[in-house]
C-alpha positions in Angstrom: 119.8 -10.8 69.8 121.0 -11.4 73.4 124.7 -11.5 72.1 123.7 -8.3 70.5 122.6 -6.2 73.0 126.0 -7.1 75.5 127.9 -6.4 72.7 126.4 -3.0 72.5 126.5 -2.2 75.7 129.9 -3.5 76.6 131.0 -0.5 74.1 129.3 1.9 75.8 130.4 0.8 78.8 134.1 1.5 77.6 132.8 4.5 76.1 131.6 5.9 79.2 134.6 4.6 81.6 137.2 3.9 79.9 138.0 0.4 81.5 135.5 -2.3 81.0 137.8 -5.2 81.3 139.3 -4.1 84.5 135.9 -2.4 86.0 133.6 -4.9 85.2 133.3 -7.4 88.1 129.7 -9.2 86.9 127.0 -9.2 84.7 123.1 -10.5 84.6 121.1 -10.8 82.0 117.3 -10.6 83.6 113.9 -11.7 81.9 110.5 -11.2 83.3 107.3 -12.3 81.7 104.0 -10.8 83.7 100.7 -11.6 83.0 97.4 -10.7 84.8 94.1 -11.8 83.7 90.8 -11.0 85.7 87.4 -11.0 86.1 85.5 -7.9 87.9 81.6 -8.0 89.0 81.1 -4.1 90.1 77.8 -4.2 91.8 76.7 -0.7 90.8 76.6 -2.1 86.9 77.9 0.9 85.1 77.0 1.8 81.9 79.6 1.3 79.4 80.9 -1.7 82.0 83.9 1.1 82.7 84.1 1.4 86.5 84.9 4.6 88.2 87.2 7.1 86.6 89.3 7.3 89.9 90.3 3.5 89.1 93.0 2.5 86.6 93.6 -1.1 86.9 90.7 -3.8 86.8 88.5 -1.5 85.5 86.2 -3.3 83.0 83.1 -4.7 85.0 81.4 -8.2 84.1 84.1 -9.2 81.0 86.9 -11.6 81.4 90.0 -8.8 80.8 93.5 -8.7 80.6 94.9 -5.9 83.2 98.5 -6.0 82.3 101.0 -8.6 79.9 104.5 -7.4 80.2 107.8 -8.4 79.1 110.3 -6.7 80.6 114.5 -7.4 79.8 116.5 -6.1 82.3 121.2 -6.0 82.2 123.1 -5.2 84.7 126.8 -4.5 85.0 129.5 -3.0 87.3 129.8 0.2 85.3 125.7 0.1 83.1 122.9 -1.1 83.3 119.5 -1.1 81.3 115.6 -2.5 81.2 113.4 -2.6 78.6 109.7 -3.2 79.4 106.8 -3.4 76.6 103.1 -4.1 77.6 99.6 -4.5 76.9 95.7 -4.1 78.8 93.7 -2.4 80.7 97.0 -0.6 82.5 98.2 0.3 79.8 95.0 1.8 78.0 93.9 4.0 81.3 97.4 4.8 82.8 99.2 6.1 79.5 96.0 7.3 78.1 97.4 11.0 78.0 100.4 9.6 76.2 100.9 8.9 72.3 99.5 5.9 71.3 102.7 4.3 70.7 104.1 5.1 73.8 101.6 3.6 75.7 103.2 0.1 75.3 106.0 1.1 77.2 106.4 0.2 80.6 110.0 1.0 81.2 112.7 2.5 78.8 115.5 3.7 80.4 119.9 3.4 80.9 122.0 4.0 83.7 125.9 3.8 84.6 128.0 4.7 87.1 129.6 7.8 88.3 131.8 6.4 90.9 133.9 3.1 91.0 134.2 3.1 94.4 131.0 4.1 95.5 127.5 3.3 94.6 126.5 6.4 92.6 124.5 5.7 89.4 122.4 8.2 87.0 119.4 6.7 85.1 117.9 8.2 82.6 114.5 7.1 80.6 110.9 5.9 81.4 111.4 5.2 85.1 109.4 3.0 87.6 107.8 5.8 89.7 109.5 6.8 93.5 106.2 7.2 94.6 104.6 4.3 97.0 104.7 0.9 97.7 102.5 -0.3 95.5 104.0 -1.9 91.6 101.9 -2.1 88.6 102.8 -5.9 88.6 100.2 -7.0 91.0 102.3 -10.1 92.0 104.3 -8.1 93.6 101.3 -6.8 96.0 99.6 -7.9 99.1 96.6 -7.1 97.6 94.9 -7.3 94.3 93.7 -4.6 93.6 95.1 -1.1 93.6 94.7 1.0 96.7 93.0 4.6 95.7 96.5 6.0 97.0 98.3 4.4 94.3 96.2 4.7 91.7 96.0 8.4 91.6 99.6 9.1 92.1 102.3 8.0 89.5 103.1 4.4 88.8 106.1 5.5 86.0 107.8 8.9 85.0 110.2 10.0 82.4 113.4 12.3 83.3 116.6 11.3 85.1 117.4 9.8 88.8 120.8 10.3 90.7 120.8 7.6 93.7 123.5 6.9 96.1 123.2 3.8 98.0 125.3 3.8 101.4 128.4 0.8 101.9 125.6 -0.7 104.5 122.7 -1.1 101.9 121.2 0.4 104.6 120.2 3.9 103.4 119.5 5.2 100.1 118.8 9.0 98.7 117.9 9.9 95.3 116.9 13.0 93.3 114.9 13.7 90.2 114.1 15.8 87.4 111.0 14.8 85.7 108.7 15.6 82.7 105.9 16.0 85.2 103.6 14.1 87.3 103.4 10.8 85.7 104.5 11.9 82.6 106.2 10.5 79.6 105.9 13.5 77.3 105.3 16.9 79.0 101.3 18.2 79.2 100.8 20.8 76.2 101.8 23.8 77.1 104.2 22.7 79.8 108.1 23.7 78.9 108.6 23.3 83.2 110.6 20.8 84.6 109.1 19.0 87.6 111.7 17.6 90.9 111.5 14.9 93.0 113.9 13.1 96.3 113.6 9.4 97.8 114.9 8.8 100.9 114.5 5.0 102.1 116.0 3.7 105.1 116.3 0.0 106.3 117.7 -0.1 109.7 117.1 -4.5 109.3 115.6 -7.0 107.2 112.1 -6.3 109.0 111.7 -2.5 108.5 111.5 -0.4 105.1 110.8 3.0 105.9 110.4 5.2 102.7 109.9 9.2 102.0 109.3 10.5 98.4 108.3 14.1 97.4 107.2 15.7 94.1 107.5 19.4 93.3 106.5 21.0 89.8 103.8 22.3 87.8 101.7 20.2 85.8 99.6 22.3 83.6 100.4 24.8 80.9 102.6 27.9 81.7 99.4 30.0 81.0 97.7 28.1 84.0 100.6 27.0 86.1 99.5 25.8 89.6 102.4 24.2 91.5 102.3 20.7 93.0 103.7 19.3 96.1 103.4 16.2 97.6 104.7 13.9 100.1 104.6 9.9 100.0 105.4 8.4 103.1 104.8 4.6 103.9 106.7 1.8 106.2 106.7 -1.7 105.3 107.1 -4.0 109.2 107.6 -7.6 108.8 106.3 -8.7 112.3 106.6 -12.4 112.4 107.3 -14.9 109.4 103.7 -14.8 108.7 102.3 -11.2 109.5 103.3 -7.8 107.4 102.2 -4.7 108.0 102.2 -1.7 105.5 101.2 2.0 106.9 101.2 4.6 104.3 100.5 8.5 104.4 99.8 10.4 101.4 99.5 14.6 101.7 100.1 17.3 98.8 99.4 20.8 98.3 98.3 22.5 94.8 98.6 26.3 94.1 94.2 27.9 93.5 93.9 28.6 89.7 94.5 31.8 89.6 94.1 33.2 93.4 96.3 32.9 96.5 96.5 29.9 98.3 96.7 25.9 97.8 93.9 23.5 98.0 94.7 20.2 99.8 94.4 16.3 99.1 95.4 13.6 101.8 95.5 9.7 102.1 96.3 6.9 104.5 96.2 3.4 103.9 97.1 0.4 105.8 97.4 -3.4 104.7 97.9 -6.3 107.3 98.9 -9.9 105.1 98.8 -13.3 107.2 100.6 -15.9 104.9 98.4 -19.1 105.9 100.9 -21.5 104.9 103.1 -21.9 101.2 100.2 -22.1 99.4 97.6 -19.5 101.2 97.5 -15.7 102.2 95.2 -13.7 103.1 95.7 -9.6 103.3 93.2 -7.1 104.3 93.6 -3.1 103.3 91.8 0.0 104.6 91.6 3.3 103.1 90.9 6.7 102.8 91.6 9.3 99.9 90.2 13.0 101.1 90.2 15.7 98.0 87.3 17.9 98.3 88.3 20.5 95.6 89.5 17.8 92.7 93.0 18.2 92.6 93.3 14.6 91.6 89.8 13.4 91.5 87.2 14.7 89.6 83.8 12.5 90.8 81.1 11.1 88.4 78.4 13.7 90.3 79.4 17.3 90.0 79.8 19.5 92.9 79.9 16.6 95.0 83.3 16.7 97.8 85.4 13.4 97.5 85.8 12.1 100.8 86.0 8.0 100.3 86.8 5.4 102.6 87.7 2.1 101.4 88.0 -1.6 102.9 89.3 -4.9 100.9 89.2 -8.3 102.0 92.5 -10.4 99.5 92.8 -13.8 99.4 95.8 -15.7 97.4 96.3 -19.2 96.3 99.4 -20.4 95.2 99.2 -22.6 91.9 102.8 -23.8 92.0 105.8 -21.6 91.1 104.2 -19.1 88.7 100.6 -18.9 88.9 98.6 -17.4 91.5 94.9 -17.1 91.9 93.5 -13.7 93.9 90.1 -13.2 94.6 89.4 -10.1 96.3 86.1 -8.6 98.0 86.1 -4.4 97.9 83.6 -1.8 99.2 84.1 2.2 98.9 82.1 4.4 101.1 81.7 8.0 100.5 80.4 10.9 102.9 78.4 11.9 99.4 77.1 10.3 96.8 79.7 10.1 94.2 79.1 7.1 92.7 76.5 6.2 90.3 74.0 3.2 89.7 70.9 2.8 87.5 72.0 6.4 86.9 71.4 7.7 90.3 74.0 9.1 92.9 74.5 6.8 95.6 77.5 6.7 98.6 78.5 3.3 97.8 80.6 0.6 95.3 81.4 -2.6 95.8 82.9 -5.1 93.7 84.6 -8.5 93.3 87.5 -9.4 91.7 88.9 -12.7 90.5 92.5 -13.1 88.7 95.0 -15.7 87.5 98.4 -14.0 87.6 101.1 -15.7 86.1 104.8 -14.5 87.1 107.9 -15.8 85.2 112.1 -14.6 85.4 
């Protein structure tokens, strides 16, 4: 099947530039097997054991649960490449759960190539990773467990094409999108608009990543169109061999339905990691996601403002080369009561979450 796939896209390759042989200077062949398996005790004991609808990832409470099982094939060559990515669990149920059943399983899906040969200019087209934060889906590829509020209610994939241009320095690199819509596979009903997007990253050394993204389009039907614009800013500082430091800043803008003006939604977020030794980390996160007139979030008690503040305590152990075992402590804190337990409002959720992540490629 390997042997099949190169085969294919070798062809295409000499489809699309005409040289293969002489263009083609190397080629990888990548496989990635993900899986995360947790345990979550939400102290609030919801009914249904679904925890709040603002959360997407470890969201079943008090049931051993499988959050994500990927596999994931990626090629790469001078003048294509491609990935494949099919998946399963509690990711894929919430996240895709506006999407057609059968596209729910896919995690990427997309093809790129070249459009210079002597500079790094590729267009990809497909079910993209999303530009949007630092954050992955793969939680092994976090400092923290769990998903920070900013990342789960912003896109984690989209579906359109990507131009990038990567400078000779690997130093600075600028893209530009056209999307189906805000985390979007196949467009909302009603929605014949196409959505934009531009990534700027810049990393001026090995220590600093300093990243802006922005997202432009409308999201709803034509009838009901309300523009969207947001901005995703973040900087990833490796301060010592042992510390990092993430800062992010989250702000966007949404058109009123149906009257002039925009209503607002903001979020920071900071994580601090201190790698103990090989085998030990520990990472802490604080948070806060502001939308008082439910652009994104619409709260279990109506008429309630969302104005939550978050704090997690993450700490890793190493289990050899692929496993890892996370354990982390999280409390939200809202100026209302949002939340719900025994079927009351109350200002506060706290849970703990336990996971054995294995990581192979």
């Amino acid at each position: 099947m390997k042997r099949q796939l190169l085969g294919i896209l070798l062809l295409m390759t000499g489809k699309f530039s005409g040289a293969q042989d002489s263009t083609i200077q190397k080629e990888s062949f990548n496989w990635l097997l993900f899986a995360d398996t947790y345990y979550c005790f939400d102290f609030n004991k919801p009914i249904g054991n679904e925890r709040p609808s603002f959360i997407y990832n470890h969201k079943r409470h008090d049931e051993p649960n499988i959050n994500l099982l990927l596999s994931k094939a990626s090629w790469q060559g001078y003048n294509l490449r491609a990935n494949l990515g099919l998946m399963a669990g509690n990711y894929s149920s919430y996240n895709l759960a506006a999407e057609p059943a059968l596209l729910r399983h896919f995690f990427e899906a997309n093809f790129g190539f070249r459009l210079s040969k002597k500079k790094d200019w590729w267009l990809d087209a497909g079910i993209l990773p999303s530009h949007i934060g630092f954050e992955s889906a793969i939680s092994a590829n976090n400092s923290t467990l769990t998903r920070s509020m900013a990342a789960d209610n912003s896109p984690y994939y989209e579906t359109g094409i990507k131009i990038t241009h990567t400078t000779a320095d690997k130093r600075l690199q600028f893209s530009g999108l056209l999307l189906n819509g805000w985390q979007r596979i196949k467009r909302a009903p009603g929605n014949k608009s196409i959505s934009a997007g531009t990534q700027v990253t810049w990393m001026p050394n090995n220590k600093v990543t300093v990243n802006w993204s922005t997202f432009w389009g409308n999201d709803k039907p034509d009838t009901a169109r309300q523009t969207r614009f947001f901005n995703n800013l973040y900087g990833i500082f490796s301060l010592h061999e042992k510390w990092n430091l993430i800062l992010g800043f989250d702000i966007g803008w949404q058109d009123k339905p149906r009257q002039p003006g925009h209503d607002t939604w903001m979020t920071p977020v900071c994580v601090v990691q201190y790698k103990v030794s090989d085998k030990w980390s520990i990472a802490a996160r604080g948070e806060y996601f502001s939308d008082k007139k439910y652009v994104i979030i619409h709260p279990a008690i109506p008429n309630s403002a969302f104005a939550v503040s978050g704090f997690s305590l993450n700490i890793d152990r190493r289990l050899g080369n692929t496993f890892v075992w996370r354990t982390e402590y999280r409390t939200l804190t809202s100026q209302e009561a949002v939340f719900v337990k025994n079927n009351h409002p109350v200002k506060t959720n706290t849970a703990i979450t336990t996971a054995i992540c294995f990581k192979f490629e």
